[in-house]
N, C-alpha and C positions, 0 to 999 in steps of 0.2 A: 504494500500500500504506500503510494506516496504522499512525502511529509507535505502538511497542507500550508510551511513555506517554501517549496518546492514550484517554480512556474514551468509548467511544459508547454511548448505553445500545442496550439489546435485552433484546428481548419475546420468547421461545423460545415463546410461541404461534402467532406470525407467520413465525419465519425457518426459513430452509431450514437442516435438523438432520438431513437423511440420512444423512451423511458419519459423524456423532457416533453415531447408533445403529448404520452399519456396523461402526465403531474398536471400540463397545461391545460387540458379538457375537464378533466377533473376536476380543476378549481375554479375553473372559470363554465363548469355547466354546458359546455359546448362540443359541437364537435369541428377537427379541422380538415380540408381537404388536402388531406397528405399526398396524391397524386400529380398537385400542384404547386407543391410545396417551391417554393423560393430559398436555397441555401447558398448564404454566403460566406465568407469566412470568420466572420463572428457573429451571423443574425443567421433568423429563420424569420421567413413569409408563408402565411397560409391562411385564405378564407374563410369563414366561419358557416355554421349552418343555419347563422344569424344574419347573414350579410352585412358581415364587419370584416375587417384585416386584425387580424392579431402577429404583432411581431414578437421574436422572441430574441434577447440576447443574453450571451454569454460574458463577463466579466471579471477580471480577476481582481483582489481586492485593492492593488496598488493603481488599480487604476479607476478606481471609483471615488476616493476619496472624503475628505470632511464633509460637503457640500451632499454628499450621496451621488445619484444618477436616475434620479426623477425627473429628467427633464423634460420629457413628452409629457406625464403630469402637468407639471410646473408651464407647461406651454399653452395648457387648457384657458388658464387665465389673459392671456395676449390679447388684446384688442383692436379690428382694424387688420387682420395678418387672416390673407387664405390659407388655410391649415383644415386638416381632417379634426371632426369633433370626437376629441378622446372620452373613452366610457368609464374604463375601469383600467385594475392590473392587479398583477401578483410577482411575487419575488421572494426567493427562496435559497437557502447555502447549499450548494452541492457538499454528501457529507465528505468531510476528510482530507477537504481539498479550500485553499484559500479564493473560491470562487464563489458570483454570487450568475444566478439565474433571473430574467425579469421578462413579464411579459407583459407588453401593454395593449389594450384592444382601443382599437377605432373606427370611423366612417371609413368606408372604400374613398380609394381617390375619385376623382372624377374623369379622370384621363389617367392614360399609360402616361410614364416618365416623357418627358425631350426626350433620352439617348440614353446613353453610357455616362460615366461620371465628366469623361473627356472625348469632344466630340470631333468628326475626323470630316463632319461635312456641314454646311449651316441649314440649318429645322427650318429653317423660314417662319418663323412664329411672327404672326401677323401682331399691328401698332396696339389693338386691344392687350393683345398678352404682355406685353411691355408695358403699357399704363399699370395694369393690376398688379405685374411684379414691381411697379415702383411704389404703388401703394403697400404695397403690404409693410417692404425693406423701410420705406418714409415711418409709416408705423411702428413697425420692431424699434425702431432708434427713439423714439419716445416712451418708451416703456419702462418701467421700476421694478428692478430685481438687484437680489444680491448675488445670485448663481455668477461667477466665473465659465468663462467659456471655456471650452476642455475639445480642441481640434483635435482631431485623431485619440483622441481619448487623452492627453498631454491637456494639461491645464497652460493658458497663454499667463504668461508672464512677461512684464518688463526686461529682464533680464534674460530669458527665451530669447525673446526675438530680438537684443541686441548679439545676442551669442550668433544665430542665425543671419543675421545679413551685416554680417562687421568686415567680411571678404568685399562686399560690393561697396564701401563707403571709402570717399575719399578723406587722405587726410585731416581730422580737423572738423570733422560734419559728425554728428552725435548723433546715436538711435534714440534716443527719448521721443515717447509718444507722448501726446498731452493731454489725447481728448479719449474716454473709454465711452461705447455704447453697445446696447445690447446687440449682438449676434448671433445666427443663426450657426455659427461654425462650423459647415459643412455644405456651404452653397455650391451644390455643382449641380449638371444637368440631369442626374439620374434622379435629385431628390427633387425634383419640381417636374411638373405635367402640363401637359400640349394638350390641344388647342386652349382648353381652359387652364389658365394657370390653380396653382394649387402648390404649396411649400409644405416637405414632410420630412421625417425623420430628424425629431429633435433631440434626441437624447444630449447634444453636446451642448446646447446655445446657453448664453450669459455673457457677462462682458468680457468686452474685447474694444484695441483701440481702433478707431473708426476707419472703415473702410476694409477690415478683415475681408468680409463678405462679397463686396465688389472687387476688389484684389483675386481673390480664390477664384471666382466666377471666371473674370479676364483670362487669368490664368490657365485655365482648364479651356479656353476658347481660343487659345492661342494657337492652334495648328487650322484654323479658318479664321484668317487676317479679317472679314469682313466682318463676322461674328464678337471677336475679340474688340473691333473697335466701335461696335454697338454695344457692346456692356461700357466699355470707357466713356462714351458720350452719354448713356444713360444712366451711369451711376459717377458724373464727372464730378458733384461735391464733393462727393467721398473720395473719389481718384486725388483731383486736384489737390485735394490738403496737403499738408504734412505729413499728415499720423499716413495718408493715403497712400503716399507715395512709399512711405516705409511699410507700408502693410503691403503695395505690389511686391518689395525686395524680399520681404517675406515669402510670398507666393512666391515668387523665382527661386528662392532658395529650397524651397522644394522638390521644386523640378528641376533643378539641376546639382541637388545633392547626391552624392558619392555611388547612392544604391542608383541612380539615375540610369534606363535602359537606353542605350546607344541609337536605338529608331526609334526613341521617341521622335516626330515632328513639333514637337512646341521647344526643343531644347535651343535650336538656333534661336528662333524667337523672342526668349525668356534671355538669353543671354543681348540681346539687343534691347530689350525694353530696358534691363538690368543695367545697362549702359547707359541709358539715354533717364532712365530717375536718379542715376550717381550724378549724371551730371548736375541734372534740373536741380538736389540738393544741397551742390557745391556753392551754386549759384544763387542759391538764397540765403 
């Protein structure tokens, strides 16, 4: 039996998850269509016989922290943000192991995803979809919470993301952000839906400094130059700032850190924008 500080990783695409979808029906009275099931490498999708989505993830404890990892809950409250209306959930200790289980149920979306997280051609998402994702993101930024944003499951920190784009900064220009606002922290194109917009999958969001979200979006649009500079003109507040530009360097630093796949197409890209916000920061 392994010691439950012990972290193995795992691929809930691969492992046997029977047990987890029984516990889940179980406690949530439901049944799910396991033939359909959606497995990722840390989540589970699968419809209800309620017609609801129930997701399921897996979490280990160092990466759930003080704050917990309620934030699809916690996202119920948001106002003004198209989002699935959350019902319920459960969450439970896998035994013997420093892992927790959680399953949150909701509305079906309204539409399938845009794409992929990163997209390799432009959706063409017509000027209405764009209005309503500028409303929602306008919205989220006005909101009150104390949840910290937790990208990639990594809580954003000050000193995070000076560590992370201190390669791209010239001489003498400082990573200090000034301005925090609430974030979605994990805007890419697989968690939001075409033709009707629709914004899901919150487990990460809380604060962050501003302009995470359009940063990330750009970023992930950068292998379709047209795509890439319609999120920058439509989210150009939050681009243009300061904190904005350091939260693109951010997004670059992603994609073009160390694990970075050599065909990626956004890696020229990302090292050109990368260029051209060191400068714009030298300069101010």
């Amino acid at each position: 039996m392994p010691s439950p500080h012990v972290n193995i990783p795992v691929d809930l695409r691969v492992e046997s998850i029977g047990d987890v979808l029984d516990e889940v029906e179980r406690v949530l009275q439901t049944r799910l269509d396991s033939g359909a099931l959606v497995r990722k490498r840390r989540s589970l999708g699968a419809r209800s016989d309620r017609g609801t989505w129930v997701r399921i993830e897996r979490r280990r404890f160092d990466k759930i922290g003080s704050q917990g990892w309620n934030g699809t809950e916690c996202a119920a409250l948001l106002e003004g943000v198209a989002k699935p209306q959350w019902h319920r959930s459960v969450a439970w200790r896998q035994p013997a192991e420093a892992v927790m289980w959680r399953a949150d149920e909701t509305d079906l979306l309204p539409d399938a995803p845009v794409g992929s997280s990163v997209l390799a051609a432009d959706p063409a998402l017509p000027d209405d979809w764009w209005q309503a994702f500028n409303r929602s993101l306008d919205a989220l930024a006005i909101q009150q919470t104390h949840r910290v944003a937790t990208p990639d499951t990594v809580t954003i920190t000050q000193s995070g993301v000076a560590e992370a784009i201190r390669r791209f900064l010239p001489d003498g220009v400082h990573a200090t952000v000034g301005r925090w606002l609430p974030a979605h922290a994990d805007l890419n194109w697989a968690n939001m839906t075409g033709p009707e917009f629709c914004l899901f999958d919150w487990e990460d969001w809380g604060m962050a400094p501003q302009g995470l979200d359009a940063a990330s979006l750009r970023g992930n649009s950068l292998a379709v130059q047209a795509l890439a500079e319609r999120v920058r003109h439509e989210r150009r507040h939050d681009l243009e700032s300061r904190d904005g530009k350091l939260m693109t360097l951010f997004a670059c630093s992603k994609i073009l850190g160390a694990d970075a796949h050599p065909q990626d197409p956004r890696l020229e890209p990302a090292r050109r924008v990368a260029d051209q916000i060191a400068k714009e920061l030298q300069a101010d």
